[in-house]
N, CA, C and O atoms as a CHARMM CRD file, in Angstrom:
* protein
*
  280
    1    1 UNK  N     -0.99000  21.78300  22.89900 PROA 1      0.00000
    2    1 UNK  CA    -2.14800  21.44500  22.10700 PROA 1      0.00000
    3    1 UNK  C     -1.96000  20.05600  21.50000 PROA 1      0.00000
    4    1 UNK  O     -0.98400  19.67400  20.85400 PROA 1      0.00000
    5    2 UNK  N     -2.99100  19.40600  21.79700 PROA 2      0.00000
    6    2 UNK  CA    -2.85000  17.91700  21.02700 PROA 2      0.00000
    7    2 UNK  C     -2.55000  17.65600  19.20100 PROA 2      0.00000
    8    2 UNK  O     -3.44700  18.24700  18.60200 PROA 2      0.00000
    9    3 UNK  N     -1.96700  17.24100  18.60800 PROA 3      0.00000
   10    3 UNK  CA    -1.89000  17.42500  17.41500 PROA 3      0.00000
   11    3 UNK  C     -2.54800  15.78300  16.78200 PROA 3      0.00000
   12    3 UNK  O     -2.14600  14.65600  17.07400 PROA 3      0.00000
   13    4 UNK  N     -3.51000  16.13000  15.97900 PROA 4      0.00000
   14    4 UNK  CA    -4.44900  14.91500  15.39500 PROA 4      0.00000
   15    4 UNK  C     -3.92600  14.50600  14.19200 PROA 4      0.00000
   16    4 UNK  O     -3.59300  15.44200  13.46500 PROA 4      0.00000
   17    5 UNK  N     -3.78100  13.60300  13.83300 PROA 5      0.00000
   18    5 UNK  CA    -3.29600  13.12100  11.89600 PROA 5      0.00000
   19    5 UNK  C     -3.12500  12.00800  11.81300 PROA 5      0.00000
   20    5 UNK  O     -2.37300  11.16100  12.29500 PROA 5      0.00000
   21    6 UNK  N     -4.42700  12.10400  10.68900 PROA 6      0.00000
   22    6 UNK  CA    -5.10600  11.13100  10.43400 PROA 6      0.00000
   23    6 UNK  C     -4.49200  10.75500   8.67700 PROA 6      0.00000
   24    6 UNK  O     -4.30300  11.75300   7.98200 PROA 6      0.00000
   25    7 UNK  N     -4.21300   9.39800   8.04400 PROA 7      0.00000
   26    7 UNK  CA    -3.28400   9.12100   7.29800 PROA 7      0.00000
   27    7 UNK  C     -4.29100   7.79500   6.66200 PROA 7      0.00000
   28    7 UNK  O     -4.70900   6.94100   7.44300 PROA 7      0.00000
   29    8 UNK  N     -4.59600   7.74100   5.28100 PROA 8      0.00000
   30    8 UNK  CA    -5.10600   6.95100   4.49000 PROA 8      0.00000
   31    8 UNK  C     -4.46800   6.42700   3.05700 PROA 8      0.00000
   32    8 UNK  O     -3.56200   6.86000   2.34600 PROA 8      0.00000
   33    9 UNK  N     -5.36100   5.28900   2.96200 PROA 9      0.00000
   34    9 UNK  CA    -4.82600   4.98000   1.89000 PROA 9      0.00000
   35    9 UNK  C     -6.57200   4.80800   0.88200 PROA 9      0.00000
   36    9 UNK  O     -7.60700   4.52200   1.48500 PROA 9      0.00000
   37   10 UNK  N     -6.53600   5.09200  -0.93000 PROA 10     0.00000
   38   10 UNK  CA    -7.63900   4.98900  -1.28500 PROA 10     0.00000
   39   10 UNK  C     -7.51500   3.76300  -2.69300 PROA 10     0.00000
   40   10 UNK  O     -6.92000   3.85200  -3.76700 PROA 10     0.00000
   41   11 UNK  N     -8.15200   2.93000  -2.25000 PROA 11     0.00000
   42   11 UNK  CA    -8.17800   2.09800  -3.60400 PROA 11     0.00000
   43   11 UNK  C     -9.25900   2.79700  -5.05300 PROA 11     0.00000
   44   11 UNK  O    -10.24900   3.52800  -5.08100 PROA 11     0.00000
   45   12 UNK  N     -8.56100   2.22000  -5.93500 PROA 12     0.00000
   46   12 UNK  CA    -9.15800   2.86900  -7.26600 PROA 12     0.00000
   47   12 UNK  C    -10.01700   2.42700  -7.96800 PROA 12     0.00000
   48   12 UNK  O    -10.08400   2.48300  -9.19600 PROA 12     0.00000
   49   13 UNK  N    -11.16600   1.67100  -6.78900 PROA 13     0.00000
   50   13 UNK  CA   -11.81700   1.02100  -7.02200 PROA 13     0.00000
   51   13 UNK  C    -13.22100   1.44900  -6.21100 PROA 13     0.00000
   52   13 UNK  O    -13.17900   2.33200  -5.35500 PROA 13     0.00000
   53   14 UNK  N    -14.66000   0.64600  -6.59700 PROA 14     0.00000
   54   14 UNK  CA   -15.53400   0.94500  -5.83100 PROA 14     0.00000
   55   14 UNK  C    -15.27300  -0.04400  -4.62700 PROA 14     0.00000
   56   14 UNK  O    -14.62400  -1.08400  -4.51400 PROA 14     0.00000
   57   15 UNK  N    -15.98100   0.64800  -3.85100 PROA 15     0.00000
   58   15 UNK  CA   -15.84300   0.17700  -2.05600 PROA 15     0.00000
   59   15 UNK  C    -16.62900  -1.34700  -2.15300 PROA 15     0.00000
   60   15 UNK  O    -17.73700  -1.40700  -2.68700 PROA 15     0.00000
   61   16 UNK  N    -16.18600  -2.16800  -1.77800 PROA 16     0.00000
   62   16 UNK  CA   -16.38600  -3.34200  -1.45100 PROA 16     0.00000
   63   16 UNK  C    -15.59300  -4.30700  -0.66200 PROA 16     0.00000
   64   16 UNK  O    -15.16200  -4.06300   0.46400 PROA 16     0.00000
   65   17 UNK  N    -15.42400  -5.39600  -1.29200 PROA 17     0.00000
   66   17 UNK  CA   -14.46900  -5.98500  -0.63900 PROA 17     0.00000
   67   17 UNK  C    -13.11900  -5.32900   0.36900 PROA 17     0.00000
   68   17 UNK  O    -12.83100  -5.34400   1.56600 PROA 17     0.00000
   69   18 UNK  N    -12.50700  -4.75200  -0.93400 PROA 18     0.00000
   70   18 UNK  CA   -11.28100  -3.76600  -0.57800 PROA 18     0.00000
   71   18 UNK  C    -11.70200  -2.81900   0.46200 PROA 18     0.00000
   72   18 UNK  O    -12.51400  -1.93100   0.20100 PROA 18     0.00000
   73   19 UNK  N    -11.18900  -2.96500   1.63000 PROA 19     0.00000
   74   19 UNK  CA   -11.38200  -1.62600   2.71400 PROA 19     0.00000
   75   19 UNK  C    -10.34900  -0.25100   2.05300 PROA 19     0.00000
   76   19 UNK  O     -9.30500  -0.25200   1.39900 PROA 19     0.00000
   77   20 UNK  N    -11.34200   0.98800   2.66200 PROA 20     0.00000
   78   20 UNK  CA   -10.46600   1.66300   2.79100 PROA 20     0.00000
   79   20 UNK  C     -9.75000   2.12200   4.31400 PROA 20     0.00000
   80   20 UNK  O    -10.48700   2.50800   5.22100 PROA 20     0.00000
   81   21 UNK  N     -8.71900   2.06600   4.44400 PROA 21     0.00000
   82   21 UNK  CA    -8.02400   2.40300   5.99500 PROA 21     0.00000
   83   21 UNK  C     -7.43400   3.75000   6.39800 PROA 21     0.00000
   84   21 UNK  O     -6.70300   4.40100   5.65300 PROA 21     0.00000
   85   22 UNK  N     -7.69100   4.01700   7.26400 PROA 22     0.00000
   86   22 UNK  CA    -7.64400   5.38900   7.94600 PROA 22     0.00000
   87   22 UNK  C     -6.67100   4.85500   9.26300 PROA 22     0.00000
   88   22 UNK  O     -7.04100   3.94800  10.00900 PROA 22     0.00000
   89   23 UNK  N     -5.52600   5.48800   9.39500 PROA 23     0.00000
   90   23 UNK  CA    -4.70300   5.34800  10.21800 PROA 23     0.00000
   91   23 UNK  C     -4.80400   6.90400  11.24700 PROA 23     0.00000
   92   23 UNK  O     -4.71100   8.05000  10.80700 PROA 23     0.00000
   93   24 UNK  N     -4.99800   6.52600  12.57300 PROA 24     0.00000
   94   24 UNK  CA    -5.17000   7.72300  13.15500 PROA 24     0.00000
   95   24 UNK  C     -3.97000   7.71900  14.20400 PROA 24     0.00000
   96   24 UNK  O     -3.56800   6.72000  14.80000 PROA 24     0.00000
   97   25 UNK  N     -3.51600   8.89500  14.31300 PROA 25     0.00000
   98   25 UNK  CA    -2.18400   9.79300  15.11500 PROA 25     0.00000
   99   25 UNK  C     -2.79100  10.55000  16.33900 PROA 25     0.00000
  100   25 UNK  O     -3.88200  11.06600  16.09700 PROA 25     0.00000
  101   26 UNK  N     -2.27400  10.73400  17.69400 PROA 26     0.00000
  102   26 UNK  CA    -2.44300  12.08000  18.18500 PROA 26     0.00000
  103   26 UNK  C     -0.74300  11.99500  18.88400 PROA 26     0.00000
  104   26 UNK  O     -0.02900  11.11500  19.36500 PROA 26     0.00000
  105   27 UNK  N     -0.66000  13.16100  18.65700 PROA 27     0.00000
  106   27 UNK  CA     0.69000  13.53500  18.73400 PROA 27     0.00000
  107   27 UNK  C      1.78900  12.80600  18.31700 PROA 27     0.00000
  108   27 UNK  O      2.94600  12.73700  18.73200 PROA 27     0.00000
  109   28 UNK  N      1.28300  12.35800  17.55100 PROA 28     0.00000
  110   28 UNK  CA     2.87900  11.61900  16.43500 PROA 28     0.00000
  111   28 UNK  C      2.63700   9.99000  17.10700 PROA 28     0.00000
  112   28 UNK  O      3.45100   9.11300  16.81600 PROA 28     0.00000
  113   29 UNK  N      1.37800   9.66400  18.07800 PROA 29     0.00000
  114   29 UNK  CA     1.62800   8.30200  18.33200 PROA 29     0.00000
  115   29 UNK  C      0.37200   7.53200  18.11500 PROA 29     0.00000
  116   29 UNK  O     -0.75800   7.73700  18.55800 PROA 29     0.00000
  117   30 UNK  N      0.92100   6.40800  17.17500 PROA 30     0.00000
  118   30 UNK  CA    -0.14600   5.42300  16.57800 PROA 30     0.00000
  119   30 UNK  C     -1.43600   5.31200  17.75900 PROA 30     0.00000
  120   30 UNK  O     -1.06500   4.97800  18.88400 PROA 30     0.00000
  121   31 UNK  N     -2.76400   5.54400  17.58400 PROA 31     0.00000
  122   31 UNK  CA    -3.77000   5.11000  18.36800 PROA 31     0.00000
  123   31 UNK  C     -4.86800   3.90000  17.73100 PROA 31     0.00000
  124   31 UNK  O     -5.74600   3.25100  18.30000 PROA 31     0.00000
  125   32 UNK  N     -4.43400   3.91200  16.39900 PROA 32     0.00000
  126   32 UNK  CA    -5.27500   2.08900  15.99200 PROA 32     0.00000
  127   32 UNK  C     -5.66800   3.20800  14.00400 PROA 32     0.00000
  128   32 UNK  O     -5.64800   4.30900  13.45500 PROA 32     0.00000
  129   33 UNK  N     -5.99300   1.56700  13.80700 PROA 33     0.00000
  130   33 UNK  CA    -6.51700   1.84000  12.48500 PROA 33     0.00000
  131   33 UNK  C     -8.23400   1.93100  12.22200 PROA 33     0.00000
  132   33 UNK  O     -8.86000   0.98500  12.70000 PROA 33     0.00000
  133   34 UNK  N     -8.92600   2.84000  11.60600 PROA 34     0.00000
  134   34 UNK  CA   -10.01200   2.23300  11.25400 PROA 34     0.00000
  135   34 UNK  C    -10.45200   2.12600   9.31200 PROA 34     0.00000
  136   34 UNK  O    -10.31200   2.78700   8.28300 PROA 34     0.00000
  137   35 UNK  N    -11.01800   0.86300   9.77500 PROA 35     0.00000
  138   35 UNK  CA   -11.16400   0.15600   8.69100 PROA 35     0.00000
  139   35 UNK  C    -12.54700   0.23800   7.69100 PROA 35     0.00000
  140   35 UNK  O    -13.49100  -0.30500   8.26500 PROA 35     0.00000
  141   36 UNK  N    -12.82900   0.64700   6.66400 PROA 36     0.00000
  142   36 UNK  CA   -14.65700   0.98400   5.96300 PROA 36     0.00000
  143   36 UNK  C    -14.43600   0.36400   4.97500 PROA 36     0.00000
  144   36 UNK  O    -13.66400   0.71500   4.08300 PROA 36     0.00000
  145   37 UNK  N    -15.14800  -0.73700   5.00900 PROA 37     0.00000
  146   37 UNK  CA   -16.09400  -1.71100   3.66200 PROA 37     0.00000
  147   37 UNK  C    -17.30500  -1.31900   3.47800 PROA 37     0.00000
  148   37 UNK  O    -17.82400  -0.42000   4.14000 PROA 37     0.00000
  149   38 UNK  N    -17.97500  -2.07000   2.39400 PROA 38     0.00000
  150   38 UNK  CA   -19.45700  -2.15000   1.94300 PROA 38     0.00000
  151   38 UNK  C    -19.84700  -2.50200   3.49100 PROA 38     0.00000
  152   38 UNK  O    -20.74500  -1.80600   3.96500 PROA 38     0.00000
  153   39 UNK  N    -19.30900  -3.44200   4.27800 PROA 39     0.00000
  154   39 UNK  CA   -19.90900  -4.07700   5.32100 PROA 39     0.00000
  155   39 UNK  C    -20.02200  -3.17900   6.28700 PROA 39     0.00000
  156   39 UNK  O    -21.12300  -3.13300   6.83500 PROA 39     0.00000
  157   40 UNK  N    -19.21500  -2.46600   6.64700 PROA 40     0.00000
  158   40 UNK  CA   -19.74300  -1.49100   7.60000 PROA 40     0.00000
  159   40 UNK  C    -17.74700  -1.30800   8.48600 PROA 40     0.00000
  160   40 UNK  O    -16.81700  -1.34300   7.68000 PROA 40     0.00000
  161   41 UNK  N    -17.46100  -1.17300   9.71700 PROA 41     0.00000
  162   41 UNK  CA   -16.47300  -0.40700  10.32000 PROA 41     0.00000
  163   41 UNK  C    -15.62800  -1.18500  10.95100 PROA 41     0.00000
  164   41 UNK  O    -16.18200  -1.94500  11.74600 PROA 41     0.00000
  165   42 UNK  N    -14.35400  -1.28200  10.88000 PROA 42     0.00000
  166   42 UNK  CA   -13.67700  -1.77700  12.02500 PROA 42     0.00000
  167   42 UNK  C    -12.38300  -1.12000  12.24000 PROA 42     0.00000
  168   42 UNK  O    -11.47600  -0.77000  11.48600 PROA 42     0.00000
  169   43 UNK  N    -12.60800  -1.05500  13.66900 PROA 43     0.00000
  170   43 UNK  CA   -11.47100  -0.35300  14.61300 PROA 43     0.00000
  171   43 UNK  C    -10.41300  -1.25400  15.27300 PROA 43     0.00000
  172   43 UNK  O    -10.47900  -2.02800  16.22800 PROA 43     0.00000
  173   44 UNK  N     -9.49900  -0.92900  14.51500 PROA 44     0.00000
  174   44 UNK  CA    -7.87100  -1.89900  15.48500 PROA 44     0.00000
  175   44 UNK  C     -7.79700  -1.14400  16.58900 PROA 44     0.00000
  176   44 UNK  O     -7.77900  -0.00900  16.11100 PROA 44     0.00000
  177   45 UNK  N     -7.74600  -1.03700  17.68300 PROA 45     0.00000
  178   45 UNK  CA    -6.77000  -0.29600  18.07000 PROA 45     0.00000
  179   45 UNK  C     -5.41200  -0.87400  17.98100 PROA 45     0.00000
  180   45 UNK  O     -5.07100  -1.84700  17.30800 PROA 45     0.00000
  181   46 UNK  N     -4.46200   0.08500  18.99000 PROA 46     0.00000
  182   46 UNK  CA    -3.29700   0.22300  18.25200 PROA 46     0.00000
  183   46 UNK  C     -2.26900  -0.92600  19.12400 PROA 46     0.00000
  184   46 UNK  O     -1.97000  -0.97800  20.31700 PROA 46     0.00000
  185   47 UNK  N     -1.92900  -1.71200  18.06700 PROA 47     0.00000
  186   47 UNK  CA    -0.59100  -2.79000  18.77200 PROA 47     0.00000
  187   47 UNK  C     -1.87700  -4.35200  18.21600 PROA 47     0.00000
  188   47 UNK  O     -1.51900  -5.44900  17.78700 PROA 47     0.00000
  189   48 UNK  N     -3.46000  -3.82000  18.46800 PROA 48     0.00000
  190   48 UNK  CA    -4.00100  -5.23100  18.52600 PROA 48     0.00000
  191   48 UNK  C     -3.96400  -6.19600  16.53400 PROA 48     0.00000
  192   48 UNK  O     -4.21900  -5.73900  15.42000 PROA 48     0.00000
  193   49 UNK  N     -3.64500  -7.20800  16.87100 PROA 49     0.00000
  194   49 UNK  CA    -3.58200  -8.51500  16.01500 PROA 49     0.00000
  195   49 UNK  C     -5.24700  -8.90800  15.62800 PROA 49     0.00000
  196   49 UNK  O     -5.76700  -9.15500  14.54100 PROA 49     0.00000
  197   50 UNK  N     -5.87500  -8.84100  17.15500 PROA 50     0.00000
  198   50 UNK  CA    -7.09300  -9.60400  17.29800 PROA 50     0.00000
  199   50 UNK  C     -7.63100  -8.47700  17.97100 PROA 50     0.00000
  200   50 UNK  O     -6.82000  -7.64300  18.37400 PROA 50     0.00000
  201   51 UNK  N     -8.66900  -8.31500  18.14300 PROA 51     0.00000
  202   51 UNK  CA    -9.93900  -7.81600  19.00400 PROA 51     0.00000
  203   51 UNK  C    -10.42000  -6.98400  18.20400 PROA 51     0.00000
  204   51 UNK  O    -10.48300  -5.98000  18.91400 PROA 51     0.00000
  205   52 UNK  N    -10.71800  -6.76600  17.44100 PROA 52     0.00000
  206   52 UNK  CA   -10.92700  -5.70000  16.02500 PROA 52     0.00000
  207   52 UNK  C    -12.61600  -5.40700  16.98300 PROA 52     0.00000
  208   52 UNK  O    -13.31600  -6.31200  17.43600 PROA 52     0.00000
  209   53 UNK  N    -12.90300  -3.95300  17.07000 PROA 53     0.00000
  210   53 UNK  CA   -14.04100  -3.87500  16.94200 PROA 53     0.00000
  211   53 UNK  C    -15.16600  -3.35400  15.68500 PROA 53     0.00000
  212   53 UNK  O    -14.80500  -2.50800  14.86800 PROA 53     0.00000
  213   54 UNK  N    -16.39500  -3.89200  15.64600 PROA 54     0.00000
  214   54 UNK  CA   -16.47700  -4.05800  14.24400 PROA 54     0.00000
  215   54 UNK  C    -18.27100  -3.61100  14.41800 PROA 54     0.00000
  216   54 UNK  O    -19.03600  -4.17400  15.20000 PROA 54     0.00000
  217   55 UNK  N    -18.67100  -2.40700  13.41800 PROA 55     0.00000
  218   55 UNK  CA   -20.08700  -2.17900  13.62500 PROA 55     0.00000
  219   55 UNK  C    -20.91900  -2.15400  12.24000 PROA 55     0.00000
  220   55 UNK  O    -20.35900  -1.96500  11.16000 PROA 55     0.00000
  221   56 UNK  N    -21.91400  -2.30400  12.33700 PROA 56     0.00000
  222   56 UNK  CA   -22.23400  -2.43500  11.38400 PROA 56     0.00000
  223   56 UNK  C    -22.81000  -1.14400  10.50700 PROA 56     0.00000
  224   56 UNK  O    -22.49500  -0.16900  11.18800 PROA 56     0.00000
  225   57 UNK  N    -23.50000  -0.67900   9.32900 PROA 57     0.00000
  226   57 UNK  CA   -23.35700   0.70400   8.73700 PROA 57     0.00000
  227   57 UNK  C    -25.21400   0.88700  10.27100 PROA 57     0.00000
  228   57 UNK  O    -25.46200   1.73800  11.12500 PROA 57     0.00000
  229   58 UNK  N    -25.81700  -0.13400   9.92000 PROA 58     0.00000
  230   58 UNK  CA   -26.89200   0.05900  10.55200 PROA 58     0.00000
  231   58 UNK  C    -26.30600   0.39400  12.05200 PROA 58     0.00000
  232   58 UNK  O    -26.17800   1.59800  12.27300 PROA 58     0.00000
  233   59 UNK  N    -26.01500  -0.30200  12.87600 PROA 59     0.00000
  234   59 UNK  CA   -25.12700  -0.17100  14.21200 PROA 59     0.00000
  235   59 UNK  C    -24.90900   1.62300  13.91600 PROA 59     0.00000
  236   59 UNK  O    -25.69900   2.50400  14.25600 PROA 59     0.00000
  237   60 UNK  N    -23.88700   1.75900  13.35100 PROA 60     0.00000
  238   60 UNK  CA   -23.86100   3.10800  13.29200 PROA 60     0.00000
  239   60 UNK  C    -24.09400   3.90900  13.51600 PROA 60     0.00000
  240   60 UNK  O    -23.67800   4.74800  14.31500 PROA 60     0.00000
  241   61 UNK  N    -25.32000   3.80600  12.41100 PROA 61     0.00000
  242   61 UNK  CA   -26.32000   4.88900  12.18900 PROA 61     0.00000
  243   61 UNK  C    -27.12600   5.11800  13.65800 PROA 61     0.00000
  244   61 UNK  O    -27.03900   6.25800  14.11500 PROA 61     0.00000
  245   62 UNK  N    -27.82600   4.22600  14.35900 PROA 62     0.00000
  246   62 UNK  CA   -28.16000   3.93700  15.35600 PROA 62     0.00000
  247   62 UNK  C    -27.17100   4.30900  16.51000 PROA 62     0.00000
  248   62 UNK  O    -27.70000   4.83800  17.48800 PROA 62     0.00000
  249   63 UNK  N    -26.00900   4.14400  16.54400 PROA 63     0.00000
  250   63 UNK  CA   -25.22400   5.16800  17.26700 PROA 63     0.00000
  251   63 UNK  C    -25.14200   6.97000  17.40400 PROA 63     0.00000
  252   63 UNK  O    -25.13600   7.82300  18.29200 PROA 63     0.00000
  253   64 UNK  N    -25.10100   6.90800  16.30400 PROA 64     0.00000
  254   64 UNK  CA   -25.11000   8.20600  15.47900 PROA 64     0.00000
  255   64 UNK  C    -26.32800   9.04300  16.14900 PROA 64     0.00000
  256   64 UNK  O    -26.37600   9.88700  17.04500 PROA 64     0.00000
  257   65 UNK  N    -26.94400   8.64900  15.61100 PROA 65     0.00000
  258   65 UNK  CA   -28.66600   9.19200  16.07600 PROA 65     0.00000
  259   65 UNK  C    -28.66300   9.29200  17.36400 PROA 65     0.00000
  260   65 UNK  O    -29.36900  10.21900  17.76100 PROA 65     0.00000
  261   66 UNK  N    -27.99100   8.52100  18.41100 PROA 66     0.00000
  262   66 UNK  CA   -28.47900   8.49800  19.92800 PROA 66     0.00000
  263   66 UNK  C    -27.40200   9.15600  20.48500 PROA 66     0.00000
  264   66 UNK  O    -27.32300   8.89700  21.68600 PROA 66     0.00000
  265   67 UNK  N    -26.32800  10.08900  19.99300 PROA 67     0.00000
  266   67 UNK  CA   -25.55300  11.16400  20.07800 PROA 67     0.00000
  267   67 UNK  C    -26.19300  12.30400  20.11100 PROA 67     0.00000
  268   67 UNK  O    -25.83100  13.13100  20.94900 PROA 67     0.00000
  269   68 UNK  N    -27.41900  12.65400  19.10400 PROA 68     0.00000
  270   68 UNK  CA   -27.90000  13.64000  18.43100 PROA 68     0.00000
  271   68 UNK  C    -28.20100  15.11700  19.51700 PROA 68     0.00000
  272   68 UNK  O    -29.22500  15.00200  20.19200 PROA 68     0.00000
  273   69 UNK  N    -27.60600  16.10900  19.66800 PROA 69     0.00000
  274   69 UNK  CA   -28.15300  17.22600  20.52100 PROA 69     0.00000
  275   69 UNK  C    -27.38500  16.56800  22.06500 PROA 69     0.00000
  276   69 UNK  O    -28.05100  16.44700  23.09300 PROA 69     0.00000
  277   70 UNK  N    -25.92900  16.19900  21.98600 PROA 70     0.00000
  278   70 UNK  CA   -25.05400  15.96600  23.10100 PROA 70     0.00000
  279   70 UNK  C    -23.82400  16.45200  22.54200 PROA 70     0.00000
  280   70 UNK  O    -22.79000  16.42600  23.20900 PROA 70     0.00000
């Protein structure tokens, strides 16, 4: 069975500037960070410096929705 764990950190602050980061695991091995500001999402994956993918809350949502009943 795959084992998922997922590992954060929370600032003591309101969400803005400061991201909060969500570090995600499956089976004990790093698969990337994701990242939530006021601005909206970004996904490291795992090892990358650069290529951050990055959506916006609107992007999202609009993702989100075109999932709906799949």
């Amino acid at each position: 069975m795959v084992d998922h764990r997922i590992e954060f950190a929370l600032p003591q602050i309101e969400l803005g500037r400061q991201d909060v980061e969500f570090v995600v695991f499956i089976d004990d091995e790093k698969q990337g960070e994701l990242h939530i500001s006021e601005g909206g999402l970004d996904w490291w994956p795992r090892g990358a410096k650069k290529n951050k993918r990055t959506k916006s809350w609107a992007q999202l949502r609009a993702f989100m929705e075109s999932q709906e009943g799949q």
